[in-house]
N, C-alpha and C positions, 0 to 999 in steps of 0.2 A: 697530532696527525688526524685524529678524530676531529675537532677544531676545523681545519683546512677543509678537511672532507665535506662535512657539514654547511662551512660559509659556499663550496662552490655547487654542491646541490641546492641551495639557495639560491643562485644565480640563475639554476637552468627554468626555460619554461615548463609548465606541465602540460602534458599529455591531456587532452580534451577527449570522453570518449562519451558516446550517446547511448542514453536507457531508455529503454521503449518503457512505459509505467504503466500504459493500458489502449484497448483499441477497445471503439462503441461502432456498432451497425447504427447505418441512419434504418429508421425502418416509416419514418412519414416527414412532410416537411408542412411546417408552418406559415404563414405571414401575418404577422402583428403589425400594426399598423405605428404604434410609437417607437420596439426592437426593432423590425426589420424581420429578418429569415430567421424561422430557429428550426433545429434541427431535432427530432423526436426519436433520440437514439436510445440503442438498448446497450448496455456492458457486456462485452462478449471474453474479455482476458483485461486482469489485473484490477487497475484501479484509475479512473478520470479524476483529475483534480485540476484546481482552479490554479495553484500555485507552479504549476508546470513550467518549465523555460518556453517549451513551444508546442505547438500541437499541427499537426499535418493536415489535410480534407485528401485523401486517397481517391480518383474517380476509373475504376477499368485499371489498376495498377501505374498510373500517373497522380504524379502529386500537384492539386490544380491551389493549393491552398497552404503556404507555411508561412506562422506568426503566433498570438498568443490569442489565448479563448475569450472570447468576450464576455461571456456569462456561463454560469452552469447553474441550473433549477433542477428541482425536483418539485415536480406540483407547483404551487407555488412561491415555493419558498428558495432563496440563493444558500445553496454548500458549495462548502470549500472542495470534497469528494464526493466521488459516489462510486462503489465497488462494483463488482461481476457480479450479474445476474441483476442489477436493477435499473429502471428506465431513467432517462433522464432528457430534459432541452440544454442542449448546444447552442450557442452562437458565436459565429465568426465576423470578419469581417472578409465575408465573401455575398456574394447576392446570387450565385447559381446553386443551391445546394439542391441535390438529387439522391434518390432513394437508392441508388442503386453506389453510395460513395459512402467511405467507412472515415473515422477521426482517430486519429494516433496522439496521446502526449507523450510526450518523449522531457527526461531529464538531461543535463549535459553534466559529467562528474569530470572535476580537475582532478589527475594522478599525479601527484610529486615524481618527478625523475631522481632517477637515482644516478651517480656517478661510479663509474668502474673503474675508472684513471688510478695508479698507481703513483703514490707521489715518492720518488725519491729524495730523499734527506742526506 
């Protein structure tokens, strides 16, 4: 009975749901002439990372911008993260970024479903 159970929660799709992992204030915007636009954001909740499924550009509570991060620096130097509370450059592949527009990475987690079906035998 377990067995059945098992092979037909197997079958079913999972449940997609979305994790916000952190949100960065732009607070100045850059133009580098080889990158393009980077963004000179600050960590305001959570954690930015580079390995994110996607990340948002928020501008006035519209999202003008969903895809995945182009780069993430600190100073210098490419991380993989950078936590709340430390500055970092953003790049997207967007060409209007404005000071006045926030960055979301968001994860997407698969939930195995589960079967409630009753099997009579």
């Amino acid at each position: 009975m377990a067995e059945i159970k098992g092979c037909d929660e197997g079958l079913l799709e999972p449940t997609l749901k979305e994790r916000t992992l952190g949100r960065a204030e732009v607070r100045q915007v850059f133009t580098v002439s080889k990158a393009g636009v980077i963004a000179g954001a600050y960590v305001v909740d959570g954690t930015i990372t580079r390995a994110a499924v996607g990340a948002r550009v928020i501008r006035d509570n519209v999202v003008v911008y969903e895809g995945k991060l182009g780069s993430l620096r600190r100073f210098k130097d490419d991380v993989r993260e950078v936590q709340q509370g430390y500055e970092c450059g953003i790049s997207v592949e967007i060409s209007t970024i404005s000071r006045r527009g926030h960055h979301r990475a968001y994860a997407v987690d698969k939930i195995a479903q589960s079967s409630e079906r009753e099997f009579a035998l």
